[in-house]
PDB file as gemmi writes it, atoms N, CA and C in Angstrom:
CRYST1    1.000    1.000    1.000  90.00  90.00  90.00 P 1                      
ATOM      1  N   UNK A   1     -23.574  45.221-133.530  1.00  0.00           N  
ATOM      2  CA  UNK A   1     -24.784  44.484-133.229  1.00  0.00           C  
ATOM      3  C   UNK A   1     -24.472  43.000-133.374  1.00  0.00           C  
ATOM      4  N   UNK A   2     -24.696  42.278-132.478  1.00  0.00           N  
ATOM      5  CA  UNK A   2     -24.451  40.506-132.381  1.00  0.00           C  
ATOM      6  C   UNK A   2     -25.705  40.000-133.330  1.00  0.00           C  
ATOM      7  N   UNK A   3     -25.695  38.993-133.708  1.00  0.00           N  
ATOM      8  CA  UNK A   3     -26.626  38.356-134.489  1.00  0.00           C  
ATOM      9  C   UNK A   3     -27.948  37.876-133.448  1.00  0.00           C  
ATOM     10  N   UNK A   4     -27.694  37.726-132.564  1.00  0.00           N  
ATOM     11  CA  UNK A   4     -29.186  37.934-131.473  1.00  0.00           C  
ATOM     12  C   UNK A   4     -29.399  38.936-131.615  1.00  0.00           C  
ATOM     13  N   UNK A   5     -29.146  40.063-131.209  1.00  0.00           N  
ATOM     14  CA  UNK A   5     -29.481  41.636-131.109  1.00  0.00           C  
ATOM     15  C   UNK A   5     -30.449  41.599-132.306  1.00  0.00           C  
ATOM     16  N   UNK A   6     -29.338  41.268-133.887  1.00  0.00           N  
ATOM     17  CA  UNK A   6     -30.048  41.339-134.751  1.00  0.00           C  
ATOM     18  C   UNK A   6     -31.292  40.644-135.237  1.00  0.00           C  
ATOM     19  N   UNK A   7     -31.331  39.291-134.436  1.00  0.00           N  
ATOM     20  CA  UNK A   7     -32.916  38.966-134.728  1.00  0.00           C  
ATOM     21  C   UNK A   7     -33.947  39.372-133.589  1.00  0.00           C  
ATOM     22  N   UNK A   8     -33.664  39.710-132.610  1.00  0.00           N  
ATOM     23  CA  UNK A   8     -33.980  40.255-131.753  1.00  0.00           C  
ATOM     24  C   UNK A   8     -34.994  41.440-132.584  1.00  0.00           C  
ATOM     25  N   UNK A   9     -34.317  41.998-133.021  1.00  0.00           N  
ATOM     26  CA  UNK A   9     -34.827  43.108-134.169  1.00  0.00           C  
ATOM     27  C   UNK A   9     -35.817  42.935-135.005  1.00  0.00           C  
ATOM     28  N   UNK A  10     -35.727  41.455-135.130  1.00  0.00           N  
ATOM     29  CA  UNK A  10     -36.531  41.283-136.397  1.00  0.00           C  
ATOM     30  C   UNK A  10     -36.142  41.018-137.757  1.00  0.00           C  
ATOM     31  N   UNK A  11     -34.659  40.962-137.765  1.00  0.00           N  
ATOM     32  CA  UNK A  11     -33.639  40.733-138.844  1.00  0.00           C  
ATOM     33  C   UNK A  11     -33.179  39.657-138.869  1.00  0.00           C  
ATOM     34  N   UNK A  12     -32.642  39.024-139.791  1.00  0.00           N  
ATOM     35  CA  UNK A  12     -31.663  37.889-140.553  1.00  0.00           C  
ATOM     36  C   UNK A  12     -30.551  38.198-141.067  1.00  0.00           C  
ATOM     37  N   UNK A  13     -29.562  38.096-139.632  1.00  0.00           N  
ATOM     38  CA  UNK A  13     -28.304  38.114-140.323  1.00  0.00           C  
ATOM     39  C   UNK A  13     -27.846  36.963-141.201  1.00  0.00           C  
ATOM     40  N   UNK A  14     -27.346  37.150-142.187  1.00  0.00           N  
ATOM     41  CA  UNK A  14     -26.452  36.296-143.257  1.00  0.00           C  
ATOM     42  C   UNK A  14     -24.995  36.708-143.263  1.00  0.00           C  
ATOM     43  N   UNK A  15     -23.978  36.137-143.663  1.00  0.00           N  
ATOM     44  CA  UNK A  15     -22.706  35.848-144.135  1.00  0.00           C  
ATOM     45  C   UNK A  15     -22.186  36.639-145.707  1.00  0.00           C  
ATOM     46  N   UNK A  16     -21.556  37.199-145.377  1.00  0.00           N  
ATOM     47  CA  UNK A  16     -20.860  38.008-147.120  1.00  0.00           C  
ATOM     48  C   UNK A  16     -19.586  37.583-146.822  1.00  0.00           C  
ATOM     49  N   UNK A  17     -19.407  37.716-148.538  1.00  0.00           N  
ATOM     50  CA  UNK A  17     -17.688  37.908-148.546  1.00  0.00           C  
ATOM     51  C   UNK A  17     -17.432  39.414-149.139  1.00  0.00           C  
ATOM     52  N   UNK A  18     -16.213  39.750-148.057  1.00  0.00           N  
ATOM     53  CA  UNK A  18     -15.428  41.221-148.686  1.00  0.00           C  
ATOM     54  C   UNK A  18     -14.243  41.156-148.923  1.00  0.00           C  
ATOM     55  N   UNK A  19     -13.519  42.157-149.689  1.00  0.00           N  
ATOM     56  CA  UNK A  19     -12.278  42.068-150.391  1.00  0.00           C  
ATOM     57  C   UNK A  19     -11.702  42.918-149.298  1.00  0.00           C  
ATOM     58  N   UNK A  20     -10.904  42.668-148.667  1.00  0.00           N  
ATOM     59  CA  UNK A  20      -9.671  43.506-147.598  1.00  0.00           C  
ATOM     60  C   UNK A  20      -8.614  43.645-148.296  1.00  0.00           C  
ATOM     61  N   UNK A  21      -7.521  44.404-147.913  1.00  0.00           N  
ATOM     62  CA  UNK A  21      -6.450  45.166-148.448  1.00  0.00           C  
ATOM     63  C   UNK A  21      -5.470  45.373-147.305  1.00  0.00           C  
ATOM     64  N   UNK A  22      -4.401  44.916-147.520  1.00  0.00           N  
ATOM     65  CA  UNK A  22      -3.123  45.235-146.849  1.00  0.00           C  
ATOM     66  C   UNK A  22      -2.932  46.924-146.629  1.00  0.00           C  
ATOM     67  N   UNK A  23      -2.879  47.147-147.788  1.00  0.00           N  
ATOM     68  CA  UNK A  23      -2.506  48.903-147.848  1.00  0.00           C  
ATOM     69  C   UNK A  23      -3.496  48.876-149.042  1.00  0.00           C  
ATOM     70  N   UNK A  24      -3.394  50.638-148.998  1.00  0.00           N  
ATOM     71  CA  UNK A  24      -4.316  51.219-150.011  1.00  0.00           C  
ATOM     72  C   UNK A  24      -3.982  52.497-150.975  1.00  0.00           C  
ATOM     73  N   UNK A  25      -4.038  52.307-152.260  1.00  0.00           N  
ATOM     74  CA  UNK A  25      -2.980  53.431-152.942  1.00  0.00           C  
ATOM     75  C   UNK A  25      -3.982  54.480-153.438  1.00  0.00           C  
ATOM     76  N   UNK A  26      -3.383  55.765-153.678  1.00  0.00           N  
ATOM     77  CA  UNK A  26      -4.060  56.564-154.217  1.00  0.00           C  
ATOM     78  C   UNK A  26      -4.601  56.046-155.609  1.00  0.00           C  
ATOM     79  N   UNK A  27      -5.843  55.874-156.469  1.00  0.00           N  
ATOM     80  CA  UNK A  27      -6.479  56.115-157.494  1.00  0.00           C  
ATOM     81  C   UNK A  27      -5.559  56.139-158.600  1.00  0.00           C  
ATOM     82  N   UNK A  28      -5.712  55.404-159.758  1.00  0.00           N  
ATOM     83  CA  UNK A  28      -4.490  56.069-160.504  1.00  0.00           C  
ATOM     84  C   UNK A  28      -5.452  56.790-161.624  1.00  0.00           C  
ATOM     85  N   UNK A  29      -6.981  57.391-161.527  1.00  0.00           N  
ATOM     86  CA  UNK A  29      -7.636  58.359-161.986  1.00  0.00           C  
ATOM     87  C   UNK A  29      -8.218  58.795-161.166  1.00  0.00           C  
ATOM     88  N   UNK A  30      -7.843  59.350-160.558  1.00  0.00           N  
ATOM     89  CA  UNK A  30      -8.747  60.431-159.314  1.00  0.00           C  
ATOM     90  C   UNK A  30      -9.736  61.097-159.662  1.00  0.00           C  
ATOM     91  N   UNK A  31     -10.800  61.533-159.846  1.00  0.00           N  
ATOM     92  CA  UNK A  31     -12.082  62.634-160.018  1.00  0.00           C  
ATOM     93  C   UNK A  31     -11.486  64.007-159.300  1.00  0.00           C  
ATOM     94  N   UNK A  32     -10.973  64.837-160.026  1.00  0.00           N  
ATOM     95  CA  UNK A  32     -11.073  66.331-159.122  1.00  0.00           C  
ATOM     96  C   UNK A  32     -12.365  66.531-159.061  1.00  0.00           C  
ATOM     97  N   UNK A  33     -13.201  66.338-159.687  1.00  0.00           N  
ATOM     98  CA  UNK A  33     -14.512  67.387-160.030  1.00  0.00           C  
ATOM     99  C   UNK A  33     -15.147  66.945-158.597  1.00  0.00           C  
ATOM    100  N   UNK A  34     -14.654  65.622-157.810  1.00  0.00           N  
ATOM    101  CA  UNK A  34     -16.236  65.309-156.985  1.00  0.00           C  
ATOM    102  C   UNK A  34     -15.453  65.880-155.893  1.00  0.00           C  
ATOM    103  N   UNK A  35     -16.229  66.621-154.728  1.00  0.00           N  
ATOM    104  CA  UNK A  35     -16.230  66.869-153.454  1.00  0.00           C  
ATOM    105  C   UNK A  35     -17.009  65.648-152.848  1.00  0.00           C  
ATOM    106  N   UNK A  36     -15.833  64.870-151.863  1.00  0.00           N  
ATOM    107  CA  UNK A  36     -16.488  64.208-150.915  1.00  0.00           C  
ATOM    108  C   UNK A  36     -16.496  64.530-149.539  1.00  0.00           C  
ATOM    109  N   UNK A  37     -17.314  64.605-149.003  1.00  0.00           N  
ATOM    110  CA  UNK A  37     -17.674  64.808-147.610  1.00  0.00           C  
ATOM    111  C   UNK A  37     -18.884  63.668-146.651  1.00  0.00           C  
ATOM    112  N   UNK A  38     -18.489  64.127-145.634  1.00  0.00           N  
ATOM    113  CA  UNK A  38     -19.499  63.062-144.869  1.00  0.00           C  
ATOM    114  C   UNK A  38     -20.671  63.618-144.627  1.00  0.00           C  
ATOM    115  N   UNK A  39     -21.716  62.895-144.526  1.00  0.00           N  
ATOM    116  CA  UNK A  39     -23.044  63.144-144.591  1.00  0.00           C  
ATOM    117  C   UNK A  39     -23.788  63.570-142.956  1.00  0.00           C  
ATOM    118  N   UNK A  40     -24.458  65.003-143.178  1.00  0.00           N  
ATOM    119  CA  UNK A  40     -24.233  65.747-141.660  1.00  0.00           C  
ATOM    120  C   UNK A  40     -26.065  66.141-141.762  1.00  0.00           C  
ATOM    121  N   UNK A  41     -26.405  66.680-142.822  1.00  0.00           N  
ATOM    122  CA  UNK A  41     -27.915  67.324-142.438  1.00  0.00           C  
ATOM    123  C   UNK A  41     -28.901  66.629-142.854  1.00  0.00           C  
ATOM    124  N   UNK A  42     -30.354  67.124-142.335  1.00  0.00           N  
ATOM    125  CA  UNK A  42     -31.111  65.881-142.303  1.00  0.00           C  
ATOM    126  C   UNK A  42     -31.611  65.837-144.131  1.00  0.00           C  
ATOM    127  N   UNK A  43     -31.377  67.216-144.672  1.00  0.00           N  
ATOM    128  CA  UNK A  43     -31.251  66.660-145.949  1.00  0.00           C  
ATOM    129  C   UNK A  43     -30.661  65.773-146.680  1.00  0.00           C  
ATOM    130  N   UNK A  44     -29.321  66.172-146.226  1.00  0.00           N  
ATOM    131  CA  UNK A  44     -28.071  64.401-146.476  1.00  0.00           C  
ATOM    132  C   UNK A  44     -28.434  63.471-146.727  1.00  0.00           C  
ATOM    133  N   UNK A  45     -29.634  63.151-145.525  1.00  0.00           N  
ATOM    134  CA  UNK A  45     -29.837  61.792-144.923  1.00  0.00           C  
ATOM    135  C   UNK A  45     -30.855  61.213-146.139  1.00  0.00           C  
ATOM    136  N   UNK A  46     -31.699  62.108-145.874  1.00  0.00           N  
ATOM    137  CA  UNK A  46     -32.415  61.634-146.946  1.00  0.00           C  
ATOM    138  C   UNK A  46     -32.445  61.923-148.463  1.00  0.00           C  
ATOM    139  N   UNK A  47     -31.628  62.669-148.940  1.00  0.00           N  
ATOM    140  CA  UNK A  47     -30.644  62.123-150.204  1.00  0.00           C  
ATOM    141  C   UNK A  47     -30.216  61.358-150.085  1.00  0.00           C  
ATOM    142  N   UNK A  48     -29.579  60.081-149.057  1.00  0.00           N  
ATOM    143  CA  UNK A  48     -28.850  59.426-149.165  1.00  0.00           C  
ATOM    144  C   UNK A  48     -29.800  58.092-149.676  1.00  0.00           C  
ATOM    145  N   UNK A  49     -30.885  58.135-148.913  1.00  0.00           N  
ATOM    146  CA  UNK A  49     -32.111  57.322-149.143  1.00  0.00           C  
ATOM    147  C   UNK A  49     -32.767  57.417-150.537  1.00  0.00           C  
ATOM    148  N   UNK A  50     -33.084  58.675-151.074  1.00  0.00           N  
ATOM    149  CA  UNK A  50     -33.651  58.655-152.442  1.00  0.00           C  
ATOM    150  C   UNK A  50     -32.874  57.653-153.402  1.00  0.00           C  
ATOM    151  N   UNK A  51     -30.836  58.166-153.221  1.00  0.00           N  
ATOM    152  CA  UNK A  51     -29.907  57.320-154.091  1.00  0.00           C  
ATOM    153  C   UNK A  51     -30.294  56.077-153.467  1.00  0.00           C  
ATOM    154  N   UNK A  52     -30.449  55.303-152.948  1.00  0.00           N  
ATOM    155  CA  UNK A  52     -30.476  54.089-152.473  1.00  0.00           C  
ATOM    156  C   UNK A  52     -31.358  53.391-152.870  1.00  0.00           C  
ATOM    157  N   UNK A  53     -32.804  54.185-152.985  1.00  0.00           N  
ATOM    158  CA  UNK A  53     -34.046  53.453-153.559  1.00  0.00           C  
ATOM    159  C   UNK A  53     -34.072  52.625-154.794  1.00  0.00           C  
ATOM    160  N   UNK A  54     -33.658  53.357-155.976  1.00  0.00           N  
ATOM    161  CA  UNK A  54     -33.528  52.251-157.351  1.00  0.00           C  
ATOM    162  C   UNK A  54     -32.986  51.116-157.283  1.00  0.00           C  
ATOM    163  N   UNK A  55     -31.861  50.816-156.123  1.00  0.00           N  
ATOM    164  CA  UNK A  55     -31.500  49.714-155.854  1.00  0.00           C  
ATOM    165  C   UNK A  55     -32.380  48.720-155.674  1.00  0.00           C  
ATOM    166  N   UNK A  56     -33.785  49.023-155.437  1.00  0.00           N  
ATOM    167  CA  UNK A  56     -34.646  48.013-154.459  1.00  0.00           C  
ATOM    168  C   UNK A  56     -35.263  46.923-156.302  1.00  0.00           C  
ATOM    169  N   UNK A  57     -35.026  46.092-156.135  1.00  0.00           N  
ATOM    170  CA  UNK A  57     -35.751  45.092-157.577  1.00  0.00           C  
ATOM    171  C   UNK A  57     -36.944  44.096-156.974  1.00  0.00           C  
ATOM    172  N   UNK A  58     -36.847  44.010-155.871  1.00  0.00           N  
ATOM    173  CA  UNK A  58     -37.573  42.614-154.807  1.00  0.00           C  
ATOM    174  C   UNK A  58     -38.818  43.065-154.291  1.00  0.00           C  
ATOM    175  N   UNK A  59     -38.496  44.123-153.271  1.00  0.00           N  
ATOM    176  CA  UNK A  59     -39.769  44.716-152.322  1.00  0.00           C  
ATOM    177  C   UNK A  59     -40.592  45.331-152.715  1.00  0.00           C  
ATOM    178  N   UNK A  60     -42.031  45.300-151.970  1.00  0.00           N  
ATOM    179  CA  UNK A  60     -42.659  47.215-152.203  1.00  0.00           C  
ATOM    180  C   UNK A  60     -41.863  47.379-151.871  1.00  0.00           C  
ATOM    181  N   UNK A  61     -42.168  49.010-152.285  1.00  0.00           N  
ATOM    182  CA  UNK A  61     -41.644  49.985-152.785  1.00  0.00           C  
ATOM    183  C   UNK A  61     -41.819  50.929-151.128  1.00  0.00           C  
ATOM    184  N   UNK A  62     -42.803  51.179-150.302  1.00  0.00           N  
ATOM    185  CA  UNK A  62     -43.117  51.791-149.667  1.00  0.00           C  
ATOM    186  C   UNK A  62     -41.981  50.789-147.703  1.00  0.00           C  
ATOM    187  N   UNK A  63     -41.805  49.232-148.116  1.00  0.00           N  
ATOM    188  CA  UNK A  63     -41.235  48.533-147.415  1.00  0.00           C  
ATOM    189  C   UNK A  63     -40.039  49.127-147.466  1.00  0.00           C  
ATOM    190  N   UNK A  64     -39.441  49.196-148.476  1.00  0.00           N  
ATOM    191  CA  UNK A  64     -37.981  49.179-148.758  1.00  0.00           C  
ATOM    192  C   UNK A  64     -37.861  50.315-148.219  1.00  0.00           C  
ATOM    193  N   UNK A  65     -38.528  51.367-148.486  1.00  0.00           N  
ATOM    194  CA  UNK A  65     -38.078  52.768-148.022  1.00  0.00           C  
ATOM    195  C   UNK A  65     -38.109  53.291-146.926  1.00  0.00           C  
ATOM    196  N   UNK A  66     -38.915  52.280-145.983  1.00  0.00           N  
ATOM    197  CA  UNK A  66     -39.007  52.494-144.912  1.00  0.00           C  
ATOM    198  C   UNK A  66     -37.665  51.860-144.480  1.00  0.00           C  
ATOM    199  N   UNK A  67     -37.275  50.684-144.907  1.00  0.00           N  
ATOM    200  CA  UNK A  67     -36.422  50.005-144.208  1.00  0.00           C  
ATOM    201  C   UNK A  67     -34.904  50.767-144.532  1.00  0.00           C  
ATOM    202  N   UNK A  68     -34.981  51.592-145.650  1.00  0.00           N  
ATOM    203  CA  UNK A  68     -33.937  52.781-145.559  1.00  0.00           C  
ATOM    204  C   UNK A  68     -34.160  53.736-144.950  1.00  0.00           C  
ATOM    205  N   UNK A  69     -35.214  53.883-144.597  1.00  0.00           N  
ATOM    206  CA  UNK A  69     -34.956  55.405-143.443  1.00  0.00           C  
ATOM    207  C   UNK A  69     -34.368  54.633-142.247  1.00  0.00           C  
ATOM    208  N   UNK A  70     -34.909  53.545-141.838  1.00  0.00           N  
ATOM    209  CA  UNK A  70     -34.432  53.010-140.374  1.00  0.00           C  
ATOM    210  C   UNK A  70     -33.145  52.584-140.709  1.00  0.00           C  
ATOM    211  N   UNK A  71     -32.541  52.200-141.731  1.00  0.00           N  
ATOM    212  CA  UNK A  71     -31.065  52.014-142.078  1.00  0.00           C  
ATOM    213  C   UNK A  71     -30.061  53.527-141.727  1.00  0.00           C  
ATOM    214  N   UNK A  72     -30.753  54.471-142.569  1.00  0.00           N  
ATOM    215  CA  UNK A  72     -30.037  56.123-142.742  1.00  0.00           C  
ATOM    216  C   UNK A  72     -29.978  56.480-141.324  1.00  0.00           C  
ATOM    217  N   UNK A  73     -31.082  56.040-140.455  1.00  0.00           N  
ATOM    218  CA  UNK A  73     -31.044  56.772-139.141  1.00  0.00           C  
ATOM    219  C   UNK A  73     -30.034  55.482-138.015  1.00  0.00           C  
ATOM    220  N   UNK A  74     -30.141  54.502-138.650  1.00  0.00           N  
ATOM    221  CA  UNK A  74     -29.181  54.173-137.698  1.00  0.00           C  
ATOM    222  C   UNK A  74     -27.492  54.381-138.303  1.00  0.00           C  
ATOM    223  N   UNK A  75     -27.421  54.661-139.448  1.00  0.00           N  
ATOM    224  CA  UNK A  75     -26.372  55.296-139.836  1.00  0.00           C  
ATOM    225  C   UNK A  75     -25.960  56.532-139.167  1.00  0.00           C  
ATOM    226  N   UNK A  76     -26.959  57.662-138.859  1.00  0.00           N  
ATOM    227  CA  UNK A  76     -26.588  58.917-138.757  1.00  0.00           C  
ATOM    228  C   UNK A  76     -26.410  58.823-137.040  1.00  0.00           C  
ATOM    229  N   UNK A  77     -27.359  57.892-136.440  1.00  0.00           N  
ATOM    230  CA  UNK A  77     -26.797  57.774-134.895  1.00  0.00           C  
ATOM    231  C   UNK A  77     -24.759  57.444-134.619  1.00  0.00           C  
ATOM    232  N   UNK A  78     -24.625  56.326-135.623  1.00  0.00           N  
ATOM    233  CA  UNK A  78     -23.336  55.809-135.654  1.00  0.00           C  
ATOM    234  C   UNK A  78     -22.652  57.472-136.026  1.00  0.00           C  
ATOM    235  N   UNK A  79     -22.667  58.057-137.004  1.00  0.00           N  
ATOM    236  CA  UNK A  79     -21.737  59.344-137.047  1.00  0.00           C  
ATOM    237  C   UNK A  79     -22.334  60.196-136.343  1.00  0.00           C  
ATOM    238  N   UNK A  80     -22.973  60.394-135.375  1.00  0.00           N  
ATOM    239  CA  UNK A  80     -23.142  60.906-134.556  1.00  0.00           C  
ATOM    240  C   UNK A  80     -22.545  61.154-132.942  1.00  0.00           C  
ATOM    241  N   UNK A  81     -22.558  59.808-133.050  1.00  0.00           N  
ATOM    242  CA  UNK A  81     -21.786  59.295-132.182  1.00  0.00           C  
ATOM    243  C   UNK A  81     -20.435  58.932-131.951  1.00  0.00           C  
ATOM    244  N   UNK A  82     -19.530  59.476-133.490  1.00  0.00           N  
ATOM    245  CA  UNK A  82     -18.468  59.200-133.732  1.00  0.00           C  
ATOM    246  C   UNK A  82     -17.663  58.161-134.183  1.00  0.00           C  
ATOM    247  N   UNK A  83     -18.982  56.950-134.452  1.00  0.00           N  
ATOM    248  CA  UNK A  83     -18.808  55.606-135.039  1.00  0.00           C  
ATOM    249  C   UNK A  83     -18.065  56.295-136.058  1.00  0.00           C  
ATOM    250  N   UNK A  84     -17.221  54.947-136.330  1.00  0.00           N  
ATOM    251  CA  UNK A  84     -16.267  55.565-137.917  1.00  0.00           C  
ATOM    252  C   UNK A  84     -17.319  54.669-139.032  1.00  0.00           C  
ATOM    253  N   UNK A  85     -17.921  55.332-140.256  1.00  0.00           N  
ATOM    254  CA  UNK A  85     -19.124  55.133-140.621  1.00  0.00           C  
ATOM    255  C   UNK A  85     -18.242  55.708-142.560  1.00  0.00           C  
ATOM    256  N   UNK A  86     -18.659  54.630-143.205  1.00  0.00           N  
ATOM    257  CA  UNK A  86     -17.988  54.852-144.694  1.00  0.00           C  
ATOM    258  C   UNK A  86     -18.998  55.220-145.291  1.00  0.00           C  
ATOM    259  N   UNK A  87     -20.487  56.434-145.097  1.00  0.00           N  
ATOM    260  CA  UNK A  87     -21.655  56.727-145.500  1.00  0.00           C  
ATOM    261  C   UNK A  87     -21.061  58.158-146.154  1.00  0.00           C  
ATOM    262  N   UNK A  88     -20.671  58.709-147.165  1.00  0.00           N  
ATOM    263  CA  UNK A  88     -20.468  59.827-147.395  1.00  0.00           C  
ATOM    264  C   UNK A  88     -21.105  60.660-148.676  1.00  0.00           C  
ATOM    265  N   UNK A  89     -21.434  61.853-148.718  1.00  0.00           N  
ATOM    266  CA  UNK A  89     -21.784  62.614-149.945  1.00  0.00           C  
ATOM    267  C   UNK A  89     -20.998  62.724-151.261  1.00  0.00           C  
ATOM    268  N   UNK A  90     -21.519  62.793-152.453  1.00  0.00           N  
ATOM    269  CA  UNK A  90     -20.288  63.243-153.528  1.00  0.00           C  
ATOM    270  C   UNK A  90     -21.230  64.345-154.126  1.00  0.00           C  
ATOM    271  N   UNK A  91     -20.624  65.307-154.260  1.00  0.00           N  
ATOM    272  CA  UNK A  91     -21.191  66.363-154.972  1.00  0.00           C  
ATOM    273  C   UNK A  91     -19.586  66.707-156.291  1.00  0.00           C  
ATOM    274  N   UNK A  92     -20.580  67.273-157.343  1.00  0.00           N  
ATOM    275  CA  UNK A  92     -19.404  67.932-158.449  1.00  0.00           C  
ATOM    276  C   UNK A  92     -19.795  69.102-158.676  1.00  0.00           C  
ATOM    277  N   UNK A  93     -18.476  69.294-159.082  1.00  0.00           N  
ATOM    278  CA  UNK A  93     -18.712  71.298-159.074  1.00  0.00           C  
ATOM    279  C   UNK A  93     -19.286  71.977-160.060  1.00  0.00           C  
TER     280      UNK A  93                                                      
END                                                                             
C-alpha cells in the first residue's frame, strides 16, 4: 500500500525504525513446548485479535477493536493470497 492509498483510506502513515539482519541463527534457547503455525481459521483470526487487544492504552475500546478486525482481515486476505505474512499462532502442548 503507497502512502496515498493509505490516506486515501483514512490513515496516517508514519516512519519506524527496524532492526534487519544479514543472516539469522537458530535460538540459542529454543521453546520445544510451542507449536508454531500460521494462522488459517476464522477462529485464528480472531484469537489473534483478542491477543492484540490489551495492547490498546489510548483508544476506546470498541475503536480499537474494530480497527483490529479490519487489520486481522486485511492480514488474512494477504495469506490468502499467498502474501508472505509474519502473522502466526503459538500453541503449547
Amino acid at each position: 500500500m503507497s502512502a496515498e492509498d493509505a490516506r486515501n483510506a483514512g490513515l496516517s502513515p508514519n516512519r519506524n525504525t527496524v532492526m534487519t539482519a544479514h543472516a539469522v541463527s537458530p535460538p540459542s534457547r529454543p521453546n520445544r513446548d510451542a507449536d508454531i503455525r500460521i494462522l488459517d481459521s476464522a477462529s485464528d483470526w480472531d484469537a489473534a485479535v483478542r491477543v492484540m487487544e490489551p495492547n490498546n492504552t489510548t483508544f476506546p475500546a470498541a475503536e480499537y477493536r474494530a480497527f483490529l478486525q479490519r487489520y486481522a482481515a486485511s492480514m488474512r486476505a494477504r495469506r490468502q493470497a499467498g502474501t508472505r505474512s509474519t502473522t502466526s499462532a503459538r500453541r503449547r502442548s
